[in-house]
C-alpha positions as CSV (number, residue, x, y, z in Angstrom):
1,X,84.6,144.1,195.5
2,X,82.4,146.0,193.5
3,X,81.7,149.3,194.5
4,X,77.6,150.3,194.3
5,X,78.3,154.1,195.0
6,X,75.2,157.1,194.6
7,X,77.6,159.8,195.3
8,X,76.4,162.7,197.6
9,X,74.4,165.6,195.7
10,X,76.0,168.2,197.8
11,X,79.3,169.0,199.6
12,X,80.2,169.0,203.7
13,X,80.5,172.6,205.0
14,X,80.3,171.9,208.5
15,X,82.0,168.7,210.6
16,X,81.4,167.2,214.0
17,X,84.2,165.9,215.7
18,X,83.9,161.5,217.0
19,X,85.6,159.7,219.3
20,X,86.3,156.1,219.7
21,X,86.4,154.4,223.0
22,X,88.4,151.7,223.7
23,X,86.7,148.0,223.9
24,X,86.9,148.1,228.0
25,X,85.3,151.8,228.0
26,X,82.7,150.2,225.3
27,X,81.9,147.1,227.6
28,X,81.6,149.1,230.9
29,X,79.6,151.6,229.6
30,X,76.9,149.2,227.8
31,X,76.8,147.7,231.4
32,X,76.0,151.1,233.3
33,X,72.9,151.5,230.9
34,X,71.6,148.1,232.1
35,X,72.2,146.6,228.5
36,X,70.0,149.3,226.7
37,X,71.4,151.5,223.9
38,X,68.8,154.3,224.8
39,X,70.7,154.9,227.9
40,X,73.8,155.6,226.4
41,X,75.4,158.8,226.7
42,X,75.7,160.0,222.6
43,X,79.7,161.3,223.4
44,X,80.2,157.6,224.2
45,X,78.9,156.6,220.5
46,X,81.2,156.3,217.8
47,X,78.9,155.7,214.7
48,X,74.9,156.3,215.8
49,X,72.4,154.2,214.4
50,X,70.0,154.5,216.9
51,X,67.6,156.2,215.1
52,X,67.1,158.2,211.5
53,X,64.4,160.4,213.0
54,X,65.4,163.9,213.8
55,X,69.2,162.9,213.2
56,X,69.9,164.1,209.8
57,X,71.7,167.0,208.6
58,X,69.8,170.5,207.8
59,X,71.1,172.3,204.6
60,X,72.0,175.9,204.3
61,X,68.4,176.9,203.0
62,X,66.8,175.0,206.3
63,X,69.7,176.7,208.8
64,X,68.6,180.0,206.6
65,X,65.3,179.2,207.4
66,X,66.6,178.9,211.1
67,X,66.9,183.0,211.4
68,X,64.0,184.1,209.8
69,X,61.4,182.3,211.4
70,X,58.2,184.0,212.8
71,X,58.4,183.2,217.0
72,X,55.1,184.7,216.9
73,X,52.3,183.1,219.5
74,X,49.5,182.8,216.5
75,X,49.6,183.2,212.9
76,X,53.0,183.2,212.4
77,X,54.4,183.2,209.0
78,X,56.3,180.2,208.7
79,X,53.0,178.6,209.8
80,X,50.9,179.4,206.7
81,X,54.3,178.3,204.3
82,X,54.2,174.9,206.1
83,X,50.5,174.8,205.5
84,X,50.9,176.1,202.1
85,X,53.5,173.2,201.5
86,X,51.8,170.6,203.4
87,X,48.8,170.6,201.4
88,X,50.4,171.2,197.7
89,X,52.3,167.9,198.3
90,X,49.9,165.6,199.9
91,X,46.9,167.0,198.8
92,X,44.8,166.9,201.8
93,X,42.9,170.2,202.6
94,X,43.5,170.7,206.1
95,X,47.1,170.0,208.0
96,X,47.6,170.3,211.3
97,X,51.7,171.1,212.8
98,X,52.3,169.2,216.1
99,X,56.2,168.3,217.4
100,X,56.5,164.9,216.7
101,X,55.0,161.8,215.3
102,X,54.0,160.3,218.5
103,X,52.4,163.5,219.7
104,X,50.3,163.1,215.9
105,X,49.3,159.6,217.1
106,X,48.3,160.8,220.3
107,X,46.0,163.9,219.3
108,X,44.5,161.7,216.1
109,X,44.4,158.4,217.3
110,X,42.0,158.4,220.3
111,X,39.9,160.4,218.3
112,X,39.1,157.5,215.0
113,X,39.3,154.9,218.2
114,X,36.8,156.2,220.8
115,X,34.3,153.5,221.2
116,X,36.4,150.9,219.0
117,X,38.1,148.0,219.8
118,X,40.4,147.1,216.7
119,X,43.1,149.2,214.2
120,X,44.4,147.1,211.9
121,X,47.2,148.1,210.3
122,X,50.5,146.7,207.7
123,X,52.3,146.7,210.7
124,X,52.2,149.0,214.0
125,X,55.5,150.6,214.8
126,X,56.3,151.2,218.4
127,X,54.7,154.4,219.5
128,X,51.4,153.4,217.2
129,X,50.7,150.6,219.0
130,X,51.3,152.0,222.2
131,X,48.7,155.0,221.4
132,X,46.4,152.5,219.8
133,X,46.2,150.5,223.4
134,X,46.8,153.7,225.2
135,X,42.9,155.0,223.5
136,X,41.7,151.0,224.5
137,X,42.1,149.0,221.5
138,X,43.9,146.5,220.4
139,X,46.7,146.5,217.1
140,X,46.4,144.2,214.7
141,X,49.5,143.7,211.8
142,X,48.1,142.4,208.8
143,X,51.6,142.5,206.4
144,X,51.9,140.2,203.1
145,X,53.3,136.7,203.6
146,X,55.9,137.4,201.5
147,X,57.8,139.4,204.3
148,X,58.0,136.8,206.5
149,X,60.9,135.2,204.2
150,X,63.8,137.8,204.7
151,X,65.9,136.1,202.6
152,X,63.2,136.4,198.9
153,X,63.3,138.9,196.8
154,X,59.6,140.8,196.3
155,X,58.9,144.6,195.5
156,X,56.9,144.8,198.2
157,X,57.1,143.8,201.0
158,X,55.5,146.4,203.2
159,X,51.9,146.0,201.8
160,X,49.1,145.2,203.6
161,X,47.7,141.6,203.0
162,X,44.2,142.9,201.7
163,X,42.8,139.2,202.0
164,X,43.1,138.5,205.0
165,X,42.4,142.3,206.0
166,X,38.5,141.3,204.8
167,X,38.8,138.4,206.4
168,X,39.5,140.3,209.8
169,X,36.8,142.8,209.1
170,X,34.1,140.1,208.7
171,X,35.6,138.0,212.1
172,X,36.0,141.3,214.1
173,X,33.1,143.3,212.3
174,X,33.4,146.5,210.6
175,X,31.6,148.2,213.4
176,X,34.4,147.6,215.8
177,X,37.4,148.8,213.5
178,X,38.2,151.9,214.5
179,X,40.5,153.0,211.8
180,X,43.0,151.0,209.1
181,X,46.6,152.2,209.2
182,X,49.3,151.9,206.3
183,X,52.9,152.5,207.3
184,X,54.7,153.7,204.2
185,X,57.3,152.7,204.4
186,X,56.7,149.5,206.7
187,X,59.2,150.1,209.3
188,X,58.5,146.8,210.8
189,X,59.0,144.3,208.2
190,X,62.1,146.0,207.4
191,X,61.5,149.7,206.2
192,X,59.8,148.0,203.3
193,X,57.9,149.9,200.5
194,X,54.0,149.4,199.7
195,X,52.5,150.1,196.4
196,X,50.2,152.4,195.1
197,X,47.9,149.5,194.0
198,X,48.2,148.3,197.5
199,X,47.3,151.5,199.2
200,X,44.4,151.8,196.9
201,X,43.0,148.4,197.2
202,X,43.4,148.7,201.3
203,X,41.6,152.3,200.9
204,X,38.4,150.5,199.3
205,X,38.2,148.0,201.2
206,X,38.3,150.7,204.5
207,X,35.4,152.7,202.3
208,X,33.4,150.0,201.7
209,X,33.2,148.9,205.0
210,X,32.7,152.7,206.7
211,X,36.1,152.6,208.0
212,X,38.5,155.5,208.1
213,X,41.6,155.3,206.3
214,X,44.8,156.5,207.7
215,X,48.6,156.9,206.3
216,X,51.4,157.1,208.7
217,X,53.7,158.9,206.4
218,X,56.6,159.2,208.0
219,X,58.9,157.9,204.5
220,X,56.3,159.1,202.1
221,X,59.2,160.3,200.4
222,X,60.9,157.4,200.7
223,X,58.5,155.1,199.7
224,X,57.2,157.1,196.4
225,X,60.6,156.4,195.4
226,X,60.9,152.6,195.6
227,X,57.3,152.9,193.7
228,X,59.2,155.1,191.0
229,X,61.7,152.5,190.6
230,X,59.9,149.0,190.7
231,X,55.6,150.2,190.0
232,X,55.3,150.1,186.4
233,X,52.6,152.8,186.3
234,X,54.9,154.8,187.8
235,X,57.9,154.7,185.8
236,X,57.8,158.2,183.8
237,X,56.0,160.0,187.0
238,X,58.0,162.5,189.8
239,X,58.1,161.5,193.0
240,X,55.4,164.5,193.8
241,X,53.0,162.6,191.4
242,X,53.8,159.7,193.2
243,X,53.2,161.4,196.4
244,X,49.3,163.0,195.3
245,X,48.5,159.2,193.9
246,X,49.8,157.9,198.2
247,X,47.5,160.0,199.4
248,X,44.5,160.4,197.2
249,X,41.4,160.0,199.2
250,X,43.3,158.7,202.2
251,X,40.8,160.1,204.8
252,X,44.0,161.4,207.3
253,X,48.1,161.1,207.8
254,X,50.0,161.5,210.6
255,X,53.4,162.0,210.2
256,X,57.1,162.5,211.9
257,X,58.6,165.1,209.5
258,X,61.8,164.1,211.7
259,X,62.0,161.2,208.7
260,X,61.5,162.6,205.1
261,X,61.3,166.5,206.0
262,X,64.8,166.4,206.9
263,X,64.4,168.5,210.4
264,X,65.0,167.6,214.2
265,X,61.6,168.2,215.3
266,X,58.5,168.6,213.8
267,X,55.2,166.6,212.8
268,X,51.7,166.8,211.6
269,X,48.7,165.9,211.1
270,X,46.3,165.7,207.5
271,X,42.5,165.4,207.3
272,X,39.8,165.5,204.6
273,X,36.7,165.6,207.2
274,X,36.3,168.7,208.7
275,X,34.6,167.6,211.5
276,X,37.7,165.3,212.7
277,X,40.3,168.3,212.4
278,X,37.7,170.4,214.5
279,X,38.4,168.1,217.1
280,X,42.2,167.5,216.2
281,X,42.4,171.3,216.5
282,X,41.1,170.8,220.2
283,X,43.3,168.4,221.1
284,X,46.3,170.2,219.9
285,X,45.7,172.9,221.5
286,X,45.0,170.8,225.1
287,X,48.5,169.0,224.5
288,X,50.6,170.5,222.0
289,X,50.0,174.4,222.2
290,X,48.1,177.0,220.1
291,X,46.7,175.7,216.6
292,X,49.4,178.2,215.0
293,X,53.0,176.7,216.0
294,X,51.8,173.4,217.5
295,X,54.2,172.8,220.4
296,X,57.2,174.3,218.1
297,X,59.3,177.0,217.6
298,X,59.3,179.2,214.7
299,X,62.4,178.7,213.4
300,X,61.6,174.6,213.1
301,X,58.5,175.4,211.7
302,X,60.5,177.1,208.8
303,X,63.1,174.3,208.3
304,X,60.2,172.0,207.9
305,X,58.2,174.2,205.4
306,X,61.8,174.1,203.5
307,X,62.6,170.3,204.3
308,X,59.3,169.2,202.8
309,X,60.7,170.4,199.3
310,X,64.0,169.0,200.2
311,X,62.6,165.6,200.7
312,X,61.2,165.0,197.6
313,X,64.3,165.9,195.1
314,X,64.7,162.6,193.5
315,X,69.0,163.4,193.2
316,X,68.5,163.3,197.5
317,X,66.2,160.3,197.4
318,X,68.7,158.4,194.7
319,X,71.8,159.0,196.9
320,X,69.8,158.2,200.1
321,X,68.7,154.5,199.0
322,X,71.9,154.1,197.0
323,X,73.9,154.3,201.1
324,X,71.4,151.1,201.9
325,X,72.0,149.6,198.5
326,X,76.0,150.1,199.4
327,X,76.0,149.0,202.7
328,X,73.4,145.6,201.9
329,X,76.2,144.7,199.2
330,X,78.5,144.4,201.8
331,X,76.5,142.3,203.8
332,X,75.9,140.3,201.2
333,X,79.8,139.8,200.2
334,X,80.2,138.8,204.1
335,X,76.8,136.3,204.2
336,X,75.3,138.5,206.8
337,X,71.3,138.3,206.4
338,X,68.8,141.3,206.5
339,X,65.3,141.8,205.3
340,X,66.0,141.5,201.6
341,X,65.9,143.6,199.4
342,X,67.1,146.3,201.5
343,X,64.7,149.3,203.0
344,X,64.6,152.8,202.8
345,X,66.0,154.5,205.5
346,X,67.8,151.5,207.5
347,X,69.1,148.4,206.7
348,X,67.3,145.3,209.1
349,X,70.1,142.7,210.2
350,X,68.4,139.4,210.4
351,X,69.2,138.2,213.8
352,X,67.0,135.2,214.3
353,X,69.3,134.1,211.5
354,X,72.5,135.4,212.9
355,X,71.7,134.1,216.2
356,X,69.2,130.7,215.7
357,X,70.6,129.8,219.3
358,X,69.1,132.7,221.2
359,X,65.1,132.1,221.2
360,X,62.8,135.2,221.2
361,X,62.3,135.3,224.9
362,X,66.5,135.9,225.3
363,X,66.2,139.1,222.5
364,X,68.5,138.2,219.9
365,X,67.9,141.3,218.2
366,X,69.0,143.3,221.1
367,X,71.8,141.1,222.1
368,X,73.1,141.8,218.4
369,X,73.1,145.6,219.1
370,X,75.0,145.2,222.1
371,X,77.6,143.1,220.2
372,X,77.8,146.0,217.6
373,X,78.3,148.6,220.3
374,X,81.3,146.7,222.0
375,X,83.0,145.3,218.6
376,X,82.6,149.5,217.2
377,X,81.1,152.0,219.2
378,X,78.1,151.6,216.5
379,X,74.5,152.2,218.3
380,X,72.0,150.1,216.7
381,X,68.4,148.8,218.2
382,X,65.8,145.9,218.4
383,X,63.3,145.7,216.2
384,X,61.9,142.5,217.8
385,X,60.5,140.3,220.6
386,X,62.3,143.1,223.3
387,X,61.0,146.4,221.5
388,X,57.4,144.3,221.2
389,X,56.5,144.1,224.5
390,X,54.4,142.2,226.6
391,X,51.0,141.1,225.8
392,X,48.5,143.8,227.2
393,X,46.0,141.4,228.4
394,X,47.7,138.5,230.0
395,X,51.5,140.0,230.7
396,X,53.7,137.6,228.4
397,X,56.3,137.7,226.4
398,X,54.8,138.5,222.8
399,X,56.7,136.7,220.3
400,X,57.6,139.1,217.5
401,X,57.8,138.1,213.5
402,X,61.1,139.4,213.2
403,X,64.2,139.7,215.4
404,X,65.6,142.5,213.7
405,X,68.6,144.3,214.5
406,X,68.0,147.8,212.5
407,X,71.2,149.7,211.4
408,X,68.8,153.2,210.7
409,X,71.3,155.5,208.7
410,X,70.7,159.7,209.6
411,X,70.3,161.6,206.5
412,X,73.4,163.4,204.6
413,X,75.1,162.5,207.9
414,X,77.3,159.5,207.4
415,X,79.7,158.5,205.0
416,X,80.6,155.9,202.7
417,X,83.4,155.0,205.0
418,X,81.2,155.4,208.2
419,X,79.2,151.9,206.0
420,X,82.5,150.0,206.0
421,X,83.2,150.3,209.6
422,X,79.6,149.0,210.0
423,X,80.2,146.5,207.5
424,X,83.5,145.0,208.7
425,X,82.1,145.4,212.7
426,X,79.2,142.5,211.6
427,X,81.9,140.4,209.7
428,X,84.1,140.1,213.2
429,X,80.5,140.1,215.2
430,X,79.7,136.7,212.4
431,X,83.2,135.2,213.2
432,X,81.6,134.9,217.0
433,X,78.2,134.6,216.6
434,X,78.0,131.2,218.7
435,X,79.7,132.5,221.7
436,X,77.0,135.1,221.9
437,X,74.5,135.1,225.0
438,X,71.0,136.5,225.0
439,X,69.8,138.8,227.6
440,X,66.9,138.9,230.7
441,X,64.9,142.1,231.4
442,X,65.2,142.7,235.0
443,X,63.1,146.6,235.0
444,X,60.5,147.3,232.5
445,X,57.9,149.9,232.4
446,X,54.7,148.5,231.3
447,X,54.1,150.3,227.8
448,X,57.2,151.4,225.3
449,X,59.8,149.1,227.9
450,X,62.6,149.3,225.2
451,X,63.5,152.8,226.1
452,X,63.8,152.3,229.5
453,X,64.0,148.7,231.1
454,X,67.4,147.3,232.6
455,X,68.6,144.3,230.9
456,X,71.7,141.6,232.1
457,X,73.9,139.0,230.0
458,X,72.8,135.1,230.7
């Protein structure tokens, strides 16, 4: 086997102990959750998957950062560094702190959609949709053809299909398009990258139609990288150049910092109209806390000021893709498919593929990551028909473009070894793959139902 290896730019200083239950422990304990990963206890996980946001590892500067930051009500100090930061990087002149990336979508989002019926976006992840619907509106994904085929090869994947984006403006009219979204990286189709050319096309075509333009930027980082490597104009540029290009004239962001910045809480929010952050300031303040610290501590707001820098060292940002690279080799060696080439921050199992037997409806993508739990103790999650919901308007089952099974790696967490255990757990899961069952939902909540609903075998 050849060995596709980025080696970690820095060295372990601090361990967490794991345990490994035994298969029975594994199998009884998936069934107390009611067949959901969410509700599994973390001591219970061997290897966790789960999620990448607000799971990686801080360094010494951001645990530094930790004791000197300012727990002050208003106008603490760590707040103007993050601000300071904030807009050197992106470029936007005001910048808003909030906790998460949800609660960014939930101050901004109702604002852009008051009165509008549509966002259209590259693709919606989770919480976007559900705060698009949540403000009235409907979300509509609009990604390039060329992600529909996991198996080809294309740069990019994650861009928005700017032909038939016009086409929707003219059908829906521009006057009832609240805002157009572009999810850098798209974490839908696969954590797949956009293009700068993309973004800039999908920005004019918002402009010339009166319609704001919005990033979600939670792999900003990320994604300027995959531009680095495969954009041509971008070959000789940093990653911060990269970054100012993303963003130029973008009329907002939102972002989780939980992603790129490299902390376990934290988010925010960028705009270039001053009239919208006068009312994102009012918001915040309604459901997040003072303007100041956002509904964070001090000391996060300083570990984010510091991960921001952290985030965009291109060493990182080589090592981090290189784990994906790694572990997609493997895959490869074993014929297991994924969304291809492999993503930024996770690597997408292709479970419809896996699993042809179990239709949409059954959630092969979920009944994937419950295999993966009882073959290793590894925590995974759907990123398919189950995580997509229902239809808001009639009730049914929505049929999802992908059944994805993501394996989402925590920054500077895991090791090179950690991959092989994942690697060799899908080989044995292949070996069995027709003997696998799908799954019913038998308790759902009616908005964001994969955290919470009860599932059982068929």
């Amino acid at each position: 086997m050849k060995t596709i290896y980025f080696p970690e730019p820095f060295r372990i200083k601090s361990v967490e102990p794991l345990r490994m239950l035994t298969r029975e422990e594994r199998e009884r304990k998936i069934a107390e959750a009611g067949y959901n990963v969410f509700s599994l206890a973390s001591r219970d996980v061997y290897i966790d998957l789960l999620t990448d946001s607000g799971t990686g590892a801080m360094s010494v500067d951001q645990w530094a950062g930790v004791m000197v930051g300012d727990e002050s009500y208003a106008g603490a100090e760590c707040y103007y560094r993050v601000q300071e930061t904030a807009k050197r990087i992106f470029g936007l002149p005001y910048v808003q702190l909030v906790h998460q990336g949800r609660a960014a979508e939930k101050v901004l989002l109702p604002v852009l959609l008051q009165g509008k019926k549509y966002a259209i976006s590259n693709m919606h992840f989770d919480t976007t949709r559900a705060h698009v619907e949540l403000a009235g509106a409907r979300a509509i994904d609009c990604v390039v053809p060329e992600a529909l085929d996991t198996t080809a090869y294309y740069d990019f994947k994650g861009n928005m299909d700017t032909a038939r984006l016009e086409q929707y403006i003219k059908e829906l009219g521009a006057e009832n398009i609240g805002v157009i979204i572009m999810t850098i990286t798209n974490n839908s189709a696969g954590g797949q990258p956009v293009s700068v050319e993309n973004i800039r096309k999908t920005r004019e075509i918002a402009h010339a139609h009166g319609i704001p333009f919005m990033i979600d930027a939670a792999r900003y980082a990320e994604n300027a990288y995959f531009v680095h490597k495969r954009e041509p104009e971008f070959a000789d540029s940093t990653i911060e150049e990269i970054v100012k290009a993303t963003f130029e004239d973008a009329d907002c962001f939102t972002m989780s910092a939980k992603k790129d910045a490299i902390v376990n809480m934290g988010g925010l929010i960028g705009c270039r109209n001053r009239e919208i952050f006068e009312l994102v300031k009012q918001r915040c303040i309604s459901f997040e806390g003072f303007i100041t610290y956002g509904g964070m501590s001090g000391r996060d707001i300083e570990a984010l000021a510091r991960g921001l820098k952290e985030g965009i060292d291109e060493n990182y940002l080589r090592y981090r893709i290189g784990q994906m690279e790694y572990l997609a080799a493997r895959l490869d060696e074993a014929g297991i498919p994924y969304q291809s080439p492999v993503g930024g921050h996770a690597v997408f199992v292709d479970a419809k593929k896996l699993l042809p037997h179990i239709p949409y409806y059954e959630f092969p993508a979920q009944a994937l990551a419950i295999e993966l739990y009882k073959e290793a103790g590894i925590r995974a999650c759907d990123i398919g028909s189950f995580m997509l919901g229902n239809d808001p308007d009639t009730g049914k089952q929505l049929e999802a473009e992908f059944e994805f099974t993501r394996l989402a790696i925590p920054r500077r967490v895991y090791t090179q070894s950690h991959l092989d255990v994942i690697a060799d757990a899908l080989e044995n899961i292949k070996e069995r793959a027709g003997r696998i069952r799908g799954y019913r939902i038998v308790e759902e909540p009616p908005i964001l139902r994969h955290f919470t609903a009860k599932l059982l075998p068929l």
